[in-house]
C-alpha positions as CSV (number, residue, x, y, z in Angstrom):
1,X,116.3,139.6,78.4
2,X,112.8,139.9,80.5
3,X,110.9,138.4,77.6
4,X,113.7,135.3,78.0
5,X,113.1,135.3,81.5
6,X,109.3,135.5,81.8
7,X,109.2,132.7,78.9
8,X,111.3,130.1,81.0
9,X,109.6,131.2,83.9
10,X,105.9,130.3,82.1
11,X,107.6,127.1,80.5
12,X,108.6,125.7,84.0
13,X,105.3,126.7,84.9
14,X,103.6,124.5,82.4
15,X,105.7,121.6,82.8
16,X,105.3,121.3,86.8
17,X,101.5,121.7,86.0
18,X,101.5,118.9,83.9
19,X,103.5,116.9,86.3
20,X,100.8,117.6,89.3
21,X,98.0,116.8,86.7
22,X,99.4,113.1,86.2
23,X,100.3,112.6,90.1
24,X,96.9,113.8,90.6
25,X,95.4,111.6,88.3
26,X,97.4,108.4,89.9
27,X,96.5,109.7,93.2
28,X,92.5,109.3,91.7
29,X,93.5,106.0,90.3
30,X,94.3,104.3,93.2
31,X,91.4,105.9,95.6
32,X,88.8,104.6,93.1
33,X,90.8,101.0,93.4
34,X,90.2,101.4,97.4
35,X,86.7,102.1,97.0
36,X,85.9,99.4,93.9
37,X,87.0,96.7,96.0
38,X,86.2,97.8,99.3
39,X,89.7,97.2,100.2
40,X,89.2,97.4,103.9
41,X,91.5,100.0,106.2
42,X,93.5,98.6,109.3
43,X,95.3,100.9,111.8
44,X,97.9,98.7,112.7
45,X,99.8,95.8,111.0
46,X,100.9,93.2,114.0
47,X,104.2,90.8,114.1
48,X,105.2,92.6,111.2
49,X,108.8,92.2,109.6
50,X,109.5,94.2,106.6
51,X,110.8,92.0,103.7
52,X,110.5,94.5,101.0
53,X,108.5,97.3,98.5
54,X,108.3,99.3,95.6
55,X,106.2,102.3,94.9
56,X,103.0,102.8,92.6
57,X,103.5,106.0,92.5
58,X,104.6,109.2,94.8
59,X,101.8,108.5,97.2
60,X,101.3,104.9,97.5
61,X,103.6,101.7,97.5
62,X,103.1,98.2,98.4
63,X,105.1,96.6,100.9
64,X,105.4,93.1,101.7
65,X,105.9,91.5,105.1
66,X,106.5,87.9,106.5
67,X,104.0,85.2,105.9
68,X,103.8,86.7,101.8
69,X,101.8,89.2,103.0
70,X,101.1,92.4,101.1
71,X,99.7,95.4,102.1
72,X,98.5,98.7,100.0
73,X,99.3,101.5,101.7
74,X,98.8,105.4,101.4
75,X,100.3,108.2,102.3
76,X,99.7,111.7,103.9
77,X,100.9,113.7,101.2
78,X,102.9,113.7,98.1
79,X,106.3,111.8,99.1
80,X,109.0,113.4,96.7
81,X,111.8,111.2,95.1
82,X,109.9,107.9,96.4
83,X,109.5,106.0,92.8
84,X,113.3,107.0,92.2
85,X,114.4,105.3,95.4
86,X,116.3,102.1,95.6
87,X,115.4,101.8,99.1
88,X,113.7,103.2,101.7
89,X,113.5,103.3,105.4
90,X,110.6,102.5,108.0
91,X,110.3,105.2,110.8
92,X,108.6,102.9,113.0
93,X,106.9,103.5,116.9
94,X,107.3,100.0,117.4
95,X,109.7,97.3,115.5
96,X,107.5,95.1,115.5
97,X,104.7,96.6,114.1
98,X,103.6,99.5,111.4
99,X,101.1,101.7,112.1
100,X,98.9,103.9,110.3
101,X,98.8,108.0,111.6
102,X,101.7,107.3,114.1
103,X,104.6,105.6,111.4
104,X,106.4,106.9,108.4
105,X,108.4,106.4,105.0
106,X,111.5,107.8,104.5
107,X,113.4,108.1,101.6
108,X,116.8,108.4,101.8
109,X,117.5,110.6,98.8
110,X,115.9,113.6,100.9
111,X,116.2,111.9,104.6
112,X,115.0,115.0,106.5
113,X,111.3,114.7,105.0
114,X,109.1,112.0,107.2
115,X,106.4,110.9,104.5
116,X,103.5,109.8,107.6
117,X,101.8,106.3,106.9
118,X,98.1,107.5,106.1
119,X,96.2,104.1,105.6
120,X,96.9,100.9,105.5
121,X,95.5,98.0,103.8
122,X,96.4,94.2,103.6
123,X,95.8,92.8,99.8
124,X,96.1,89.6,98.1
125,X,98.7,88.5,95.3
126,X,95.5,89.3,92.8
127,X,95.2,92.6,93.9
128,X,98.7,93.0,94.1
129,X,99.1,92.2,90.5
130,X,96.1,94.7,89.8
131,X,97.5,97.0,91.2
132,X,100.7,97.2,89.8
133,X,99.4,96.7,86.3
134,X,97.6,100.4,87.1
135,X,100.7,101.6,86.7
């Protein structure tokens, strides 16, 4: 019964070490697309009004705002459930406006977890294609 035990103890292991590895490596993916195109950071997105998202992956999502604008942006940490989510909510200081450092993502399948708003950065529909085809 121990040898059963310690061998689905090891296989879970293996398989949330694998998962990491890939989140890691989408994590990298998206960083090095920052830095490529010298996307550039902004602190604070003004008259904004959120017309809707969808993540990358479990760090980063796209969100698009009035005027078609679009905007890249990363988070703190690892944000669980958020590229199962059908929707998601904006935890914002101000309504009319999103903030980097100060806002936050939450996802309703796990509501107590604020996922802060680490950077922010406005793209264009190019990029936004670009991105998405990283995926």
């Amino acid at each position: 019964m121990k040898i059963i035990n310690s061998i689905i103890i090891i296989s879970i292991f293996l398989l949330v070490s694998a998962c990491n590895k890939q989140d890691n490596k989408k994590t990298s993916i998206y960083a090095n697309y920052i830095t490529q195109n010298n996307l550039e950071s902004t602190n604070k997105i003004t008259a904004f009004r959120f017309q809707g998202w969808h993540a990358l992956d479990n760090k980063h999502l796209i969100i698009s705002s009035n005027h078609n604008k679009s905007y890249l942006i990363g988070l703190d940490f690892y944000c669980s459930d958020l590229r199962r989510a059908i929707n998601i909510v904006l935890d914002q200081t101000m309504s009319s406006s999103l903030s980097a450092k100060f806002d936050s993502i939450i996802v309703p399948l796990n509501p107590k977890i604020k996922c802060r708003i680490k950077s922010i950065h406005q793209i264009s529909k190019d990029q936004k294609n670009q991105l998405n085809a990283l995926r």
